[in-house]
N, C-alpha and C positions, 0 to 999 in steps of 0.2 A: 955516415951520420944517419941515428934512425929519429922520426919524428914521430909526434903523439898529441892528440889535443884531447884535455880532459874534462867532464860537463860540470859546471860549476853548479852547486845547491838550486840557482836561482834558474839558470838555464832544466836541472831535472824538474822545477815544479812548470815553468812554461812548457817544456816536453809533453808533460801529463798530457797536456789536450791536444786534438789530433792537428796535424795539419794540413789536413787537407780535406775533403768531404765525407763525413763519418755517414756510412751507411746503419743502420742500426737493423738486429734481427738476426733471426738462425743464420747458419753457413749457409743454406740452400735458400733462405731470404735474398740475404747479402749476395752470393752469388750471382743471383739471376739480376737482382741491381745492377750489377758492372756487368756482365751481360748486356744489358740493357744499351748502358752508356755507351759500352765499347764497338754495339752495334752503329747507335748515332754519330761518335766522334770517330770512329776507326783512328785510334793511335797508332802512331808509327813501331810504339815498341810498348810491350809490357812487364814490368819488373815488378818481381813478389819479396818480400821480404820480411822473414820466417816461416816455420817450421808447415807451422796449421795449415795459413793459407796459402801456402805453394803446393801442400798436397791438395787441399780443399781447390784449388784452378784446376789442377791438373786432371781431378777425377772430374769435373766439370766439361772436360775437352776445350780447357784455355790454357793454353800452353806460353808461360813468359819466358821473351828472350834470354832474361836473366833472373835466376831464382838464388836468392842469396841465405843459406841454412846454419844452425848451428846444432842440428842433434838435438834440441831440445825445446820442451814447451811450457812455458810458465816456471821457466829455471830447471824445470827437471828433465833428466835424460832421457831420449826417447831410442828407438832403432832407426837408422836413420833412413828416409823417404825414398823412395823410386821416382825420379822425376825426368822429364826427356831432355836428354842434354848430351849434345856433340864432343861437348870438353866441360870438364871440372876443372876448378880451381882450389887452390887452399890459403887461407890469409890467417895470421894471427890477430885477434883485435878484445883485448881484454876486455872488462866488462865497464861501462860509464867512460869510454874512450873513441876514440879514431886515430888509426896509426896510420902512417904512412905508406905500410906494406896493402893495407884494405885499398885504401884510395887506389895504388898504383894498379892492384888487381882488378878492381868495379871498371877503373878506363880499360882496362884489356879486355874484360868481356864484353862491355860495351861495344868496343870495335871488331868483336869477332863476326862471323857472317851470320854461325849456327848459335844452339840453346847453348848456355851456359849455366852450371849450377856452380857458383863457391859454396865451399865448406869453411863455417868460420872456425876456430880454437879461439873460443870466448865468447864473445856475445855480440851479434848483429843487429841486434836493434836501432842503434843510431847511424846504420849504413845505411838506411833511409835516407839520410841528409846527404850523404855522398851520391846516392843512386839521382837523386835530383838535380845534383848538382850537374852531372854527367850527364845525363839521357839525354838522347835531342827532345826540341820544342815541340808537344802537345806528345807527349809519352805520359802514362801512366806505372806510378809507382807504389804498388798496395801494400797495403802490412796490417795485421788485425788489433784491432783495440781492443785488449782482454774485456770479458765478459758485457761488451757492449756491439761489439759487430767489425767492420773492418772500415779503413781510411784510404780512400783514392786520394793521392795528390798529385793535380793536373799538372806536368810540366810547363811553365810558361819563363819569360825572361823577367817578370815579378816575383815567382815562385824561386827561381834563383838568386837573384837579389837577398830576399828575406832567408836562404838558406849561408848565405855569404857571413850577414849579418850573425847569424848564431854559432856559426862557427869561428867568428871573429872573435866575440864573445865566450867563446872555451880557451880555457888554461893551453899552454902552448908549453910542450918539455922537447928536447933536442937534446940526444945521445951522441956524446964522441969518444971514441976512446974510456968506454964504463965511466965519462962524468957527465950529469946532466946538468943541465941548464935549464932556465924557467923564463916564460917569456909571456905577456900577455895581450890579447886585443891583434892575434894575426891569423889571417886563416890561411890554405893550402897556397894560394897564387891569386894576386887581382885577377877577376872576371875568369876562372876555372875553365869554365863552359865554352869562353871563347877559346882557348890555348888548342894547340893541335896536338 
């Protein structure tokens, strides 16, 4: 059985704004911000997610645990990045969704030791939610707000909660046997973050 949760109208317009601390300013602004921060809080783990700003850490000398890519910037094709990474991955994750196969992949690089880069087939922007979901407490999860700058969101066990919440909130489809099923208002697993 494969699963899929789909972002409903109302969930892409709360999406719009970021969720987590919007730095605002060039790449070399923004950069030296989390710089900054990552100086002060020393997170446990850092995870980028897209194209720009996993290269924009990388040439910076910030290197994230887990850089999650999909070849592309602003929908369009790009060549795809050079980033340090012990093991790739690859997940399928259409666009305005979360499958099941991303989720299973985000906890395995999670628990790997070294860098991990997935490659998505579709589109990783809402694997933000997942990366949140997953990372241990007080990790940072970046991803860039088009043409406004980029969004740290601090991992905390409130930062979980309200990622729970939104994905409770997406369409729920469940494949068996080429018949779907529609289900709504359930997310991955009560309390995700705690499951081993």
């Amino acid at each position: 059985m494969t699963t899929r949760y789909l972002l409903t109208p109302e969930l892409r317009k709360r999406l719009q704004k970021p969720i987590g601390t919007l730095f605002r300013g060039s790449p070399k602004e923004t950069i030296r911000k989390l710089k900054d921060l990552t100086d002060q809080e020393n997170p446990p783990m850092i995870i980028s997610v897209g194209d720009s700003i996993s290269k924009n850490l990388t040439r910076s000398n910030i290197f994230p645990k887990l850089s999650i890519v999909d070849n592309k910037v602003m929908r369009r094709k790009i060549q795809p990045i050079t980033l340090k990474a012990d093991k790739i991955l690859y997940a399928r994750n259409p666009p305005g969704t979360i499958t099941d196969e991303a989720i299973t992949t985000i906890k395995e690089a999670i628990k790997h030791n070294g860098h991990v880069k997935i490659v998505v087939d579709g589109e990783e922007d809402l694997l933000t939610l997942v990366a949140a979901l997953y990372a241990p407490e007080n990790s940072f999860v970046v991803y860039g707000q088009p043409l406004e700058g980029i969004v740290v969101v601090k991992v905390t066990n409130q930062k979980k909660k309200e990622v729970t919440e939104i994905m409770k909130a997406m369409e729920k489809f469940e494949k068996l046997n080429n018949e779907e099923t529609y289900q709504v208002n359930t997310a991955p697993e009560e309390k995700p973050w705690k499951s081993k």
